[in-house]
N, C-alpha and C positions, 0 to 999 in steps of 0.2 A: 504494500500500500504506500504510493506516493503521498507528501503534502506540499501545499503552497505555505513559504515563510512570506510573511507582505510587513514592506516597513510603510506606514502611511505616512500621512500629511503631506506627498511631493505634490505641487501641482501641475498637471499634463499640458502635453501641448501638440497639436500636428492633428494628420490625418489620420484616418482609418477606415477600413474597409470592409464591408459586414460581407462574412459567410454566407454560400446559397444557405437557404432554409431546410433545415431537419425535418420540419414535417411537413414538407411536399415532399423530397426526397422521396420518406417511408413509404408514398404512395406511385411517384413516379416511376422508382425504380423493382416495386412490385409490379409495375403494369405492364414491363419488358416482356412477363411469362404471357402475355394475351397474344404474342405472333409471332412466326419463325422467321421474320424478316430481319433485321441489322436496326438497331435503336442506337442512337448517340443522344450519347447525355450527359450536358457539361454545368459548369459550377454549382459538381456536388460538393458538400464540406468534407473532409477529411478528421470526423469525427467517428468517435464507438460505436455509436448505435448504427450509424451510416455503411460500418467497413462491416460490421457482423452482417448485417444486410446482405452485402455484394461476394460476402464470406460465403453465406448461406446458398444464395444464389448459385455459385460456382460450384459450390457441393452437388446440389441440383441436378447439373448437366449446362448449365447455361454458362457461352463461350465468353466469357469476360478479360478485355483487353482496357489495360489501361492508356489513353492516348496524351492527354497530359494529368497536369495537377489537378485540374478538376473534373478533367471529361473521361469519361468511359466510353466502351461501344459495347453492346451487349447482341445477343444472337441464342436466343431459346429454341431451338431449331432439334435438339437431342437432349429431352429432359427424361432424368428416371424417376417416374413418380413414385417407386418404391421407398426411395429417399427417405419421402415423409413421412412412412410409418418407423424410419428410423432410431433407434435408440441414440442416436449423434443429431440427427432433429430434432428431439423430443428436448434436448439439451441445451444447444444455439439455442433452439428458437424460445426457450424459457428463458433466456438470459434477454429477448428484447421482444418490449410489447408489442413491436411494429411488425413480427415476425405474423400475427392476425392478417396483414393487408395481402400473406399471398392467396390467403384463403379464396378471396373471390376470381382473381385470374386463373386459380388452380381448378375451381369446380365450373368457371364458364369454359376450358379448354379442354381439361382432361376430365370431366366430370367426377371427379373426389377431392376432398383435400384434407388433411389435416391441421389441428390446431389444437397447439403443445398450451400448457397453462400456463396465461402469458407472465415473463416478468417487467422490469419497467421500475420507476419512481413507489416510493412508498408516499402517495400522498392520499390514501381513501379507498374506496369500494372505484372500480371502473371497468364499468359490465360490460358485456359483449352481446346483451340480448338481441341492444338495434341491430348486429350484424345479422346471426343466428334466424332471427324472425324474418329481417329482409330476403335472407335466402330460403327460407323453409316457405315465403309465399309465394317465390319464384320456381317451387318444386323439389326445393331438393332434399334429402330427410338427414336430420341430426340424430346421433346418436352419440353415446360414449364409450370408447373403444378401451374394456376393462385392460385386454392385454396389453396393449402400446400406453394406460394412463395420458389417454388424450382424446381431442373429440375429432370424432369423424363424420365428415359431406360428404354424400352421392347423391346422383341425379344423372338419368340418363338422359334427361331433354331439360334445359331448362327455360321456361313458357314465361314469355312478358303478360306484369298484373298491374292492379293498382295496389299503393300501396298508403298508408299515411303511418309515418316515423315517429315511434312515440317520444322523440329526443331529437333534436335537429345535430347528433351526433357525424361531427365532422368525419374519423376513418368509417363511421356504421357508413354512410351516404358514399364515400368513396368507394369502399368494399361493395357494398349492392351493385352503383354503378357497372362496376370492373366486371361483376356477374352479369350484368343485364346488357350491356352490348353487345356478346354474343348468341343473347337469346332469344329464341323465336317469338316474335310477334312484339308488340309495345309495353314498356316497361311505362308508367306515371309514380315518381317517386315525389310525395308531397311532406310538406313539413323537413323539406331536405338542408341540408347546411351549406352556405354559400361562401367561406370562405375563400380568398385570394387562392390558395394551395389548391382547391377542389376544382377555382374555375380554372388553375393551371392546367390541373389533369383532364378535366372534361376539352379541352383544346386541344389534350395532345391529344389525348384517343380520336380527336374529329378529325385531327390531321393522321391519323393512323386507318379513317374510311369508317370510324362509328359518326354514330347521327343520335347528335344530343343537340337537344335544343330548351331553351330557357334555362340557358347559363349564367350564374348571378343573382336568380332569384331562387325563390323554395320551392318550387315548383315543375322537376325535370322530366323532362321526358325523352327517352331512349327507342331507339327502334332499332331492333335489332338485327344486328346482320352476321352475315355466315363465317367472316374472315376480316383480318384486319391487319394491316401490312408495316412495315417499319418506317422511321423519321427519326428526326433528328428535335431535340427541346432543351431551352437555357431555362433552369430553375430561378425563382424570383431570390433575389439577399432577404436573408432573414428577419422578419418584422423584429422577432422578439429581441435580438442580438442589439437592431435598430435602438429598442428604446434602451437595452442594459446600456448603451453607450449615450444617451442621453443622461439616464441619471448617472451614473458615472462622470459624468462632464462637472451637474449639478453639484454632485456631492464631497467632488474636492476643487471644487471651484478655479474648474479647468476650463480653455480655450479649446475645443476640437470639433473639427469638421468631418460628419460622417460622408465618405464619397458613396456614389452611387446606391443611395438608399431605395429607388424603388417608390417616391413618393406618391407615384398617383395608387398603391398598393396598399398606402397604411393604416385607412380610413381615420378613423379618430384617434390613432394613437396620437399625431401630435397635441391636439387637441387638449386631450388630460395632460400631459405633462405641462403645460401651458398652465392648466388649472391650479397645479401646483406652483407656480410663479417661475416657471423656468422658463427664459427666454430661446424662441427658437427663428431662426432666418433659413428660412429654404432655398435656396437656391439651384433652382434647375430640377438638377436628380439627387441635389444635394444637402446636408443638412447642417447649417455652421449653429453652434449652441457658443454665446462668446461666456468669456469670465464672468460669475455674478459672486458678488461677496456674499449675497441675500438674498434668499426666494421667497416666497409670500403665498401661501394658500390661500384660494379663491372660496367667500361663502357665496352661499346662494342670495338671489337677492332679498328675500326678507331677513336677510343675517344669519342662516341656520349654517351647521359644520357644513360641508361639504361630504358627499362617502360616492366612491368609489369603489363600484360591482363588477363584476362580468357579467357578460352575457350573450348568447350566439351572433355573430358577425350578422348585421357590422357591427354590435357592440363591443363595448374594451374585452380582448381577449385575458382570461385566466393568468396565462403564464407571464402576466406580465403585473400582475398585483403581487407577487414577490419584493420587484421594483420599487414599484411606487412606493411600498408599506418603508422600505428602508430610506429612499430618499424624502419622506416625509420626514423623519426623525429630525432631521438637519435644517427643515424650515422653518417659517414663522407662520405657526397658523395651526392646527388641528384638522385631521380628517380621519372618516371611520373605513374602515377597506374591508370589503364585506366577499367572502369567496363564497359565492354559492353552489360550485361546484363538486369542490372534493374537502373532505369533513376534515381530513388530517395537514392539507399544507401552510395552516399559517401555526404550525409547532415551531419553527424555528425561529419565535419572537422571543424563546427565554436566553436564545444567546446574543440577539441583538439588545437586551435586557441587561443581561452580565456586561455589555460594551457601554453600556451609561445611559441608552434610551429609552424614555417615558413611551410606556406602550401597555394597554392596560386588553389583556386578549379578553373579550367579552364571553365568546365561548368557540366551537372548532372551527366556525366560518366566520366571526368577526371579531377585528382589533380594531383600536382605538387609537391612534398616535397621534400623543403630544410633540407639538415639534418644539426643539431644542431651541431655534435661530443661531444655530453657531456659541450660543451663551457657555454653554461644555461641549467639549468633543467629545466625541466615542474614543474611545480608548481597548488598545489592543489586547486579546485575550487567545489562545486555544481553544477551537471549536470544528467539529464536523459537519460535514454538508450532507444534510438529507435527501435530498433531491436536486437535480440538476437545475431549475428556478430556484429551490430558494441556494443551492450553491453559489450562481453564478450574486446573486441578491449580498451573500456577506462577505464576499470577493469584494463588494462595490464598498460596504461598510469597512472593512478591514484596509484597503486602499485610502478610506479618506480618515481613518481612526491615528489616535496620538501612539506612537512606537511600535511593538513588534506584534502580528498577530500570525497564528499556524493551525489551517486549513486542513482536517482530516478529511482522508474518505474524498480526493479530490477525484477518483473517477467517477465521481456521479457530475464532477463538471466538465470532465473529457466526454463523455457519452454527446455532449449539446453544445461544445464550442469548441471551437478548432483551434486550435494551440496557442491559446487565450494568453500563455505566460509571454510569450515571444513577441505579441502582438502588441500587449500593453507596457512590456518592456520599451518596445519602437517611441513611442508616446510618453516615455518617462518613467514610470512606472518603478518602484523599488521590488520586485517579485520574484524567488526562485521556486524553480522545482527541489524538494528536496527527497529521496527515496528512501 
C-alpha cells in the first residue's frame, strides 16, 4: 500500500489539463464487445479502474493494441465467452464495479453474460436492479449461477419493449441501451438518464449504424438493428477532475487555468462553484479560476443557508459534493450538502474534523459546514481515503492545510485520476509518493 506525504500551504500556479473521463470510459470501452469491426479510442485516462477494464477485455479474446498514451484500437472479432464463467473473471471483475457495463454488449451479441458481485467505492447500497429489470423486459432470464457464485443472462432473441426506469440510473440506461440496439424491433426506454457520458455513447453507437434517437432527453428510443460496424470516438475531459481543480484552485488560493475543459459539457457545474464565491472566467474551452484570498457563500434571497444536492443531470452530479463539502470549510458563509444518493459517502467528515473544520454531519446524507474564512487553517494530520471522491476531496484539504499530512489507502485515488502526484507537482504542489 502506497501513501501520498503532502506538505501544504504552497500556493499553485500554471496550467493543467483534465483526464478523458472515467465514467464514459466504463461504458465506451464496454461497447467495443457490440462489433467485430476495429474501434479507436483515444483520450482514455490511464487510471485503475480504466487498465483493469482493457485488462479484462484482453483476457476476453479482444485484440487490444495500444497506439499512443491515450488511444487504443480494439477488435472483438474472437471473443471466448467461456471466459466469463471464469474463476479469473469472477475475480477482475469483482475488483471493479464497471466490470456490470459488459453485461449488456455481452447478452445483445453472444446472448449470455455474466456478472461477478460487483466491487467498487464503499460508499452505500448500489443496486443493479435498473440493469437486471431492463434486461429481463427485453427477454432475457436472470438467474444465479450457485457454481461460478455469480449471476447469469441468457436470451436467445432479445425483442425491443417499452420500458419506464425506476431510477434514471446512469450505467442501468447505458447497459439496456448496449442490449437494445441489437434487438429486434423498438426499444422506448423512459425515465432514462441523460448524462454528457451517455449522450457520448448513444453517438458512438449511431456512428457504429445503431438508431437512437432522443439523445439528451429521458426519453430514448432505439431501433434495432442486426449488426453494427467499427469507428473511431474522443472521450469528453472529465467533469469531475474539472471541478476537483476548481476547488483546488479555491482552497489554496491559487492562480490556474484549467485547458480544455469541455465547457459546453459541464452544465451547472460552474455555476455552484460560483455559489460558493469562487471566481470563475471561461474562456473558450477554457477555465482561468485567478487568486482569491476570500470566497463568500451565496444565500438564497430571503437570507436562508444555501444547501447543495445532487441530482440526475443536469443537476449537480454526486461525485462532486465531496468537493464542495471541503472547499466550503475555507469560506465565509455556511452551506448544508445534502447527498441523496449513497447513505455512507459523506463518512469522511471526521477526518476533515481532526484537520480543524466546523462540520456538524446531521446524519449519513447531510452535513452542515461552517466555513472557516481563512480565520484557522486546517492543519495536517494522517488519514485514509475511503473512496476515490472523497480521496481525491482531502488530497485538496491536505494541499491547502498548515504542515505535513499522509494519505492512506491512496489506490482508491489511482482507481479515478491519473497520476495526480506528477501532475500537481507541475503546478507547485509539495507531494510525494511514498510506498
Amino acid at each position: 500500500m502506497s501513501s501520498f506525504e503532502v506538505r501544504g500551504g504552497n500556493r499553485l500556479k500554471g496550467e493543467i489539463i483534465p483526464q478523458g473521463a472515467k465514467n464514459e470510459a466504463l461504458q465506451i470501452l464496454s461497447a467495443v464487445l457490440l462489433t467485430d469491426g476495429e474501434m479507436i479510442i483515444s483520450n482514455i485516462p490511464d487510471i485503475l479502474d480504466v487498465n483493469l477494464l482493457i485488462e479484462l477485455l484482453t483476457d476476453m479474446g479482444v485484440k487490444t493494441h495500444r497506439v499512443n498514451d491515450d488511444t487504443y484500437s480494439f477488435r472483438a472479432d474472437d471473443i471466448n465467452i467461456d471466459y466469463l464463467s471464469s474463476e479469473d473473471f469472477r475475480k477482475k471483475g469483482g475488483r471493479l464495479r464497471g466490470s456490470v457495463m459488459l453485461a449488456g454488449p455481452m447478452l445483445a451479441r453472444f446472448k449470455k453474460a455474466y456478472i461477478p458481485k460487483p466491487g467498487g467505492d464503499k460508499i452505500g447500497r448500489r443496486r443493479l436492479d435498473t440493469h437486471i429489470i431492463g434486461f429481463e423486459k427485453l427477454g432475457a432470464k436472470f438467474e444465479f449461477d450457485e457454481d461460478n457464485s455469480c449471476f447469469k443472462l441468457t436470451s436467445p432473441s432479445l425483442k425491443g419493449t417499452y420500458m419506464l426506469l425506476d431510477e434514471p440510473s446512469v450505467t442501468g440506461t447505458a447497459n439496456i441501451v448496449m442490449a437494445a440496439v441489437l434487438a429486434e424491433g423498438t426499444t422506448q426506454i423512459y425515465n432514462a438518464a441523460c448524462e454528457p457520458y451517455l449522450q457520448q455513447l448513444c453517438a458512438m453507437l449511431n456512428h457504429m449504424g445503431a438508431k437512437i434517437s432522443g439523445i439528451g432527453s429521458n426519453l430514448l428510443i432505439i431501433e434495432g438493428v442486426s449488426k453494427l460496424n467499427g469507428t473511431s470516438h474522443r472521450m469528453l475531459p472529465d467533469m469531475i477532475e474539472i471541478g476537483s481543480f476548481i476547488g483546488l484552485a479555491a482552497m489554496t488560493q491559487s492562480e490556474l487555468t484549467i485547458k480544455n475543459a469541455g465547457v459546453n459539457h459541464l452544465g451547472i457545474i460552474p455555476e455552484k462553484f460560483r455559489q460558493l464565491g469562487i471566481a470563475l472566467d471561461i474562456q473558450g474551452d477554457d477555465i482561468h479560476v485567478p487568486q482569491q484570498d476570500v470566497y463568500e457563500i451565496q444565500t438564497y434571497l430571503d437570507g436562508g443557508i444555501l444547501t447543495v444536492s445532487d441530482h440526475p443531470w443536469p443537476g449537480f452530479t454526486p461525485d462532486l459534493l465531496s468537493i464542495v463539502l471541503v472547499v466550503a470549510t475555507q469560506a465565509r458563509g455556511s452551506v448544508l450538502v445534502h447527498q441523496k444518493m449513497f447513505e455512507s459517502r459523506l463518512f469522511f467528515v471526521d477526518k476533515l474534523i481532526d484537520m480543524g473544520a466546523q462540520i456538524i454531519l446531521c446524519d449519513p446524507h447531510r452535513a452542515t459546514v461552517i466555513g472557516l474564512g481563512r480565520k484557522n487553517n486546517l492543519r495536517g494530520i494522517t488519514m485514509s481515503s475511503p473512496d476515490i471522491r472523497a480521496g481525491q476531496a482531502l488530497l485538496i484539504a491536505a494541499l491547502s492545510a498548515e504542515g505535513k499530512s499522509t494519505i492512506q489507502n491512496i489506490e482508491q485515488i489511482d482507481r479515478g485520476y491519473q497520476k495526480i502526484d506528477e501532475r500537481l507537482r507541475s503546478i507547485g504542489a509539495d507531494i510525494k509518493r511514498v510506498p
